[in-house]
C-alpha atoms as one frame of an Amber mdcrd trajectory, in Angstrom:
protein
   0.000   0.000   0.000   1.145   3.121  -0.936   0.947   6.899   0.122   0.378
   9.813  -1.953   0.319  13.102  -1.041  -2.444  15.116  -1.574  -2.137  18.927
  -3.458  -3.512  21.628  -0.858  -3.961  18.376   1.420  -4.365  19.674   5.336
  -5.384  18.532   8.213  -9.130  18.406   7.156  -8.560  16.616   4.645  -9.792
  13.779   6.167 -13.671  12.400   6.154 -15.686  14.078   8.701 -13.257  16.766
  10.070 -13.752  20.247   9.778 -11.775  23.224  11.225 -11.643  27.020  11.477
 -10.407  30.361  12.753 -11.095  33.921  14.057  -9.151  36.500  15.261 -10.225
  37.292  19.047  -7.660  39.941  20.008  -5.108  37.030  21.458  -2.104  38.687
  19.072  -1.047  41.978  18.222  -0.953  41.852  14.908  -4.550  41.107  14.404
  -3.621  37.797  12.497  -6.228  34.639  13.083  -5.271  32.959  16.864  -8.361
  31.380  18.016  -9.319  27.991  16.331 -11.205  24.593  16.152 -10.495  20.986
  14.839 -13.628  19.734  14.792 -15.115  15.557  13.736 -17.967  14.948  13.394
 -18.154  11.211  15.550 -16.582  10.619  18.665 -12.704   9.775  17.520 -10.418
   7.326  19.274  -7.457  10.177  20.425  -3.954   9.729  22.353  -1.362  12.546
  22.517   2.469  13.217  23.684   3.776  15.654  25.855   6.175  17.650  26.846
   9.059  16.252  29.078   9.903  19.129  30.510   9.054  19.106  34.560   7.430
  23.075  33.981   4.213  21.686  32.096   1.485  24.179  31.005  -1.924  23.930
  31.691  -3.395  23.017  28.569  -0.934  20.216  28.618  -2.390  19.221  31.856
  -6.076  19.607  30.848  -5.262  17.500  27.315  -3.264  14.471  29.661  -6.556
  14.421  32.056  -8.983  14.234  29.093  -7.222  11.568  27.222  -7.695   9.079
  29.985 -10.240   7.330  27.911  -8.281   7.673  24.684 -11.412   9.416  23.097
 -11.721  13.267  22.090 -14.183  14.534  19.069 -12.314  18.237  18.968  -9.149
  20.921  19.588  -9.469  24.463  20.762  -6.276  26.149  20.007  -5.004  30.144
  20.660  -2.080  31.659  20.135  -0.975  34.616  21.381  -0.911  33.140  25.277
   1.178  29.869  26.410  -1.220  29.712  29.425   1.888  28.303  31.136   3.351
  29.062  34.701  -0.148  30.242  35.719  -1.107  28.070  38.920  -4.533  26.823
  39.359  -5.896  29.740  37.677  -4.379  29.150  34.429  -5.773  25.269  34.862
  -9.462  26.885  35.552  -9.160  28.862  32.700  -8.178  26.256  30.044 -10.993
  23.506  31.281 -13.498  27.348  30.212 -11.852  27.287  27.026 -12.758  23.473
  26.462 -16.247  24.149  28.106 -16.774  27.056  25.615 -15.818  25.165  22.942
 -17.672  22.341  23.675 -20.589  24.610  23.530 -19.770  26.245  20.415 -19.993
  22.911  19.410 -22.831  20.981  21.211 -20.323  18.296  22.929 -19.300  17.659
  26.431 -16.100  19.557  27.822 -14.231  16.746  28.084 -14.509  15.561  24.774
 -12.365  18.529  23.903  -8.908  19.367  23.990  -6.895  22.296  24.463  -3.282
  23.763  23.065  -2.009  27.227  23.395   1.116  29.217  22.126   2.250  32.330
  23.134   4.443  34.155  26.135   4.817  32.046  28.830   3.782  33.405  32.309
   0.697  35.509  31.353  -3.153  34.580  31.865  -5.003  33.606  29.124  -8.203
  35.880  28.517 -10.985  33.765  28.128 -13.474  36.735  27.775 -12.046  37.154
  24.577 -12.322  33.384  23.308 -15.996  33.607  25.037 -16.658  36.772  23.084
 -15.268  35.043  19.397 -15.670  31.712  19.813 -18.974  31.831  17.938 -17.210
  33.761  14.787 -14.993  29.949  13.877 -16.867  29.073  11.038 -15.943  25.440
  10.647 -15.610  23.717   6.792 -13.775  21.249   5.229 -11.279  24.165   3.802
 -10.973  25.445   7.477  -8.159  23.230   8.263  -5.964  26.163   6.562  -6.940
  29.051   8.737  -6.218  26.802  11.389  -2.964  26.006  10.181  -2.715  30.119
  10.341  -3.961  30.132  13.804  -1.419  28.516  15.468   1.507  30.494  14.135
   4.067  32.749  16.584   7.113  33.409  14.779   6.934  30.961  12.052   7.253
  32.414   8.636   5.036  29.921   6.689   1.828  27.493   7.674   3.182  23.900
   7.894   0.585  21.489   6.427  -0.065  18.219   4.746  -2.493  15.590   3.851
  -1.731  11.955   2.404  -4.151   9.438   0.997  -3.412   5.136   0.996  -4.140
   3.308  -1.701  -6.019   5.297  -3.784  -8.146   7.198  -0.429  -8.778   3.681
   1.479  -7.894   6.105   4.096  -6.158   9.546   4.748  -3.551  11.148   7.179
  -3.354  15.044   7.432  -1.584  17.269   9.939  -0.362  20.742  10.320   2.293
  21.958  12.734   4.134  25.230  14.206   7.277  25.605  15.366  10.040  28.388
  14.757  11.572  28.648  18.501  11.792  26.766  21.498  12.335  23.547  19.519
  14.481  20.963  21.141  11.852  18.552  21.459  11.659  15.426  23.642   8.435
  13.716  22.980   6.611  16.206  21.229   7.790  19.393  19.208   4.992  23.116
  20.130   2.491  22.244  18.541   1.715  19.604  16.062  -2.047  18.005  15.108
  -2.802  15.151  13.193  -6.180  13.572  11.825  -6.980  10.059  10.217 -10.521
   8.599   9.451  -8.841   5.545   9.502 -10.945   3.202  11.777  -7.888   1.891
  14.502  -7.289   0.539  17.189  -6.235   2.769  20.112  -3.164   0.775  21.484
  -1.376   0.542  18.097  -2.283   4.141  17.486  -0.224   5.202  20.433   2.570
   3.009  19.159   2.242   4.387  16.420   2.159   7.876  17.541   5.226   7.168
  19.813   7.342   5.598  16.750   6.946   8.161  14.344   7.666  11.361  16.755
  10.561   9.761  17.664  12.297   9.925  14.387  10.623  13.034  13.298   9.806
  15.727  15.841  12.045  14.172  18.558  15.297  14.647  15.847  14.741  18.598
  15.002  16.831  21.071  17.011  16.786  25.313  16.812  17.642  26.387  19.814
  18.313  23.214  22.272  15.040  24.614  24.198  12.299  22.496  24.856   8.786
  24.419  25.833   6.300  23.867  28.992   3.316  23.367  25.719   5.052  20.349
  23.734   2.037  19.047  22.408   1.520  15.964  19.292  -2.525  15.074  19.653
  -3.922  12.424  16.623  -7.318  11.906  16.395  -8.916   9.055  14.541 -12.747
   8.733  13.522 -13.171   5.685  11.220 -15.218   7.130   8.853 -13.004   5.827
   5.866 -14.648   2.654   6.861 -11.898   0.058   6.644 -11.636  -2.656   9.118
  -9.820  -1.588  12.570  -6.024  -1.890  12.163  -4.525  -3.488  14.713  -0.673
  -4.245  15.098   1.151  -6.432  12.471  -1.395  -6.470  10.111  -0.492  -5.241
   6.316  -2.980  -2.267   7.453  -0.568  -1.246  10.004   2.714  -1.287   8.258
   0.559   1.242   5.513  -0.412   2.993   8.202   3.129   3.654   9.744   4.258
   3.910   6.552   1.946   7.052   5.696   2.165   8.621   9.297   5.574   8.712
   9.136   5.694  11.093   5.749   3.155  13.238   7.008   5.135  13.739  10.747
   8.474  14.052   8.797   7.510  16.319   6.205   5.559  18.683   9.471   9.134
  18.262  11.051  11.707  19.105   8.546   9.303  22.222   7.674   9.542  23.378
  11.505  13.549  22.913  11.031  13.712  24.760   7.981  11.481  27.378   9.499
  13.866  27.833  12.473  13.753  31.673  13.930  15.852  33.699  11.689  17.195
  30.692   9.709  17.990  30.601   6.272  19.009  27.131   5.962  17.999  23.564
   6.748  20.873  21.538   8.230  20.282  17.676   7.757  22.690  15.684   9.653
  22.792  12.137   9.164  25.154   9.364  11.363  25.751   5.877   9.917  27.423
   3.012  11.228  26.589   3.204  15.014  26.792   1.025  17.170  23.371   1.131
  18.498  20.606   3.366  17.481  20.795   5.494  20.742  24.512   6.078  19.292
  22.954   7.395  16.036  20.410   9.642  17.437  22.528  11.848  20.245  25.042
  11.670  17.637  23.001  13.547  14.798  20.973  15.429  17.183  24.291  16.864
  18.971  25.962  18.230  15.895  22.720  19.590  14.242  22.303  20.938  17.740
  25.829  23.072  17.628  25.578  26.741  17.807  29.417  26.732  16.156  28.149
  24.137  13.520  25.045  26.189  12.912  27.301  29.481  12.705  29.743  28.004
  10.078  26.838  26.675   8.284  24.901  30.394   8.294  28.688  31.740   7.391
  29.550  29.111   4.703  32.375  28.146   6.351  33.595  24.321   5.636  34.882
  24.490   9.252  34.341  20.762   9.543  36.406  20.062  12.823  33.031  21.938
  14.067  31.606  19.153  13.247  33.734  16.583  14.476  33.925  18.460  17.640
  30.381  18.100  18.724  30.417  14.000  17.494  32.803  13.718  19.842  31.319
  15.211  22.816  27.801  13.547  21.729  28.623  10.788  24.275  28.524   8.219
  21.728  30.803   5.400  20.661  33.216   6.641  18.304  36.932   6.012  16.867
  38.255   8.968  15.683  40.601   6.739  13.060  37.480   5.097  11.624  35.466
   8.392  11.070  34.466   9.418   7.301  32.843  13.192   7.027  30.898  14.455
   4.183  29.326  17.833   3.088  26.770  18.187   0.202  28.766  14.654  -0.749
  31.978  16.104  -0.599  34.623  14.304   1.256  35.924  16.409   4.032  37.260
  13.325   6.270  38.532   9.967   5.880  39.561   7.217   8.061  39.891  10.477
  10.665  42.272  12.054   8.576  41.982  15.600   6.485  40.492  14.721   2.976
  42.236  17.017   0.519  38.679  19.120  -0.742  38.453  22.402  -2.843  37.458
  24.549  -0.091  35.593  26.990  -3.068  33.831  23.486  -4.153  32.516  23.153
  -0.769  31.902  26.974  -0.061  29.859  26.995  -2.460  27.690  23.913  -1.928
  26.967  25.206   1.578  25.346  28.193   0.096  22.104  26.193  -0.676  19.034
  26.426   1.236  19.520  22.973   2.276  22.605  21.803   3.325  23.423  17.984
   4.264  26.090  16.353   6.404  26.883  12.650   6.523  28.948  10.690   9.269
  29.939   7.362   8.747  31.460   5.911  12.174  32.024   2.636  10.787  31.889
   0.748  13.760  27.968  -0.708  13.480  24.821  -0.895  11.281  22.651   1.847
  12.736  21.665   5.023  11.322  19.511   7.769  12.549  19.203  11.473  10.984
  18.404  14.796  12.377  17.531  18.464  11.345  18.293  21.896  12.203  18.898
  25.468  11.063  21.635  27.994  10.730  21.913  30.396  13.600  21.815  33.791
  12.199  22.033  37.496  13.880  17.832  37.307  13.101  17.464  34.726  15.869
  19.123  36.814  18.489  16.691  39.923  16.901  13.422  38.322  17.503  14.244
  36.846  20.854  15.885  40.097  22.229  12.309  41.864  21.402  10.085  38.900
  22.007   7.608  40.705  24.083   8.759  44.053  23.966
């Protein structure tokens, strides 16, 4: 079974979801920040989380409502992290699933709840109360929600892919430009299936895929209080449930994991201030642990993500931040690559054109490959350039 994507495919795509936006006053800049996923049957529903012990309340309210494994919608602002706001930042996310769910005509705790924003201020639910009504929700609204969760990102990040011909369909959209150095989860990042499946594998599903996507991009090496990946499932596409190790489940996995790797790589690439996508993959591990702090260290270096921004083949950078990756390494069994340009062999200097590789580094997308040649395991993250922009936005963030 194959995927395909779909043109203009988003995260309503799907059969039976709709979404939508409004603009309630939440930002400044009087862009859309108030919006609603929205199925239309009860959907089976599991979600990851931040890891980081400073959780905010929406990703408190979403953890208590998924108990069941069951949700039928998302209210999402921006503008507002509703994070470090004590019990009343926890009362006022359960009113922004109760107004939704009346917006709606569902119970509260059928909905759940994301917000992005500045950390540490209270979330003013008058203003949802007073808009809520203005999300009109259609099968095209999935793009004004894609819209509606932006802070600092520069582009909407969404996607829809169909199996087989439409037996059943993925979509997703995502945000992410700061904060990213995601364990679990990366901001914000929704995904919707009328695949009829089985809760259990959908989890491990869920689990596998952010793993190798979200949990392998790197901006800043900060990871926020509102991590949030939520996938919710309604079975209207009317296939039998899939269930693990069935041929349905390895399409499945297949599909999800384009859809959460394509919603990754665009948060990379969208990195505050960056110009460039840094792919960084490590072969030959020892063990796939090995792989992944390997790749996720050096795409993770501010000096690596400076020469990159600079064009500067500076590869002992590179080399640098392998070794302090706490993997296993040789340093006399270590072959380096740029853009597929030998820079290292057998952990020696490989004579290179340094104009050659200048110039292949001034690409929007710029790849590194590590062979350790000491195992069979291979793992591949993403990150940005750091450029003076980044140090711009975040030195004015809320001024």
């Amino acid at each position: 079974m194959n995927a395909k994507s779909i043109p203009g495919g988003t995260i309503t795509s799907a059969k039976g979801f709709l979404g939508g936006a409004t603009y309630a006053g939440l930002k400044t800049k009087g862009s859309l920040d108030l919006g609603i996923l929205y199925s239309e049957v009860p959907c089976v529903a599991v979600g990851l989380f931040t890891t980081n012990r400073i959780k905010a309340a929406p990703v408190l309210l979403c953890q208590k409502h998924l108990v069941n494994r069951r949700a039928q919608a998302i209210v999402v602002n921006a503008g507002c992290a509703n994070a470090c706001t004590g019990e009343r930042g926890l009362e006022d996310a359960a009113a922004m699933a109760k107004l939704a769910a009346g917006r709606l005509g569902i119970a509260p705790q059928d909905v759940l709840v994301a917000s992005t924003g500045v950390i540490g201020e209270r979330l003013a639910t008058g203003l949802i109360a007073e808009n809520i009504e203005k999300v009109a929700l259609s099968k095209e609204g999935g793009h004004e929600l894609s819209q509606a969760i932006l802070t600092t990102d520069t582009y909407t990040k969404e996607i829809a892919v169909a199996v087989e011909g439409g037996k059943f369909i993925i979509g997703g959209i995502a945000k992410g430009a700061g904060m990213i150095h995601p364990n679990l989860a990366t901001l914000l990042c929704f995904l919707a299936t009328d695949a009829a499946i089985d809760a259990h594998f959908l989890e491990q599903a869920l689990r596998k895929e952010v793993d190798i996507s979200f949990n392998m991009i790197t901006i800043d090496g900060e990871t926020s209080p509102n991590d949030t990946v939520l996938i919710l499932a309604n079975g209207l596409a009317g296939n039998e449930i899939i269930s693990e190790g069935t041929r349905e489940a390895e399409a499945f996995q297949a599909a999800l994991e384009e859809v959460c790797t394509y919603l990754a790589k665009c948060i990379a690439g969208d990195g505050e201030g960056a110009t460039k996508l840094i792919e960084v993959t490590v072969e030959g591990a020892l063990s796939l642990a090995d792989a992944r702090v390997a790749a996720r260290t050096v795409a993770s270096s501010p000096l690596v993500k400076a020469a990159i921004h600079g064009n500067d083949p500076n590869w002992g950078r590179i080399i640098a931040a392998l070794g302090r990756s706490g993997a296993e390494i040789e340093g006399s069994k270590i072959d380096l690559f740029l853009n597929n340009i030998c820079l290292m062999e057998e952990g020696c200097p490989y004579t290179f054109d340094r104009d050659e590789v200048r110039a292949a580094m001034m690409g929007s997308e710029v790849p590194i490959r590590v062979c350790l040649n000491l195992g069979s395991f291979a793992a591949t993250a993403w990150g940005c350039d750091l450029t003076e922009e980044y140090v711009t936005i975040n030195s004015e963030y809320t001024t």
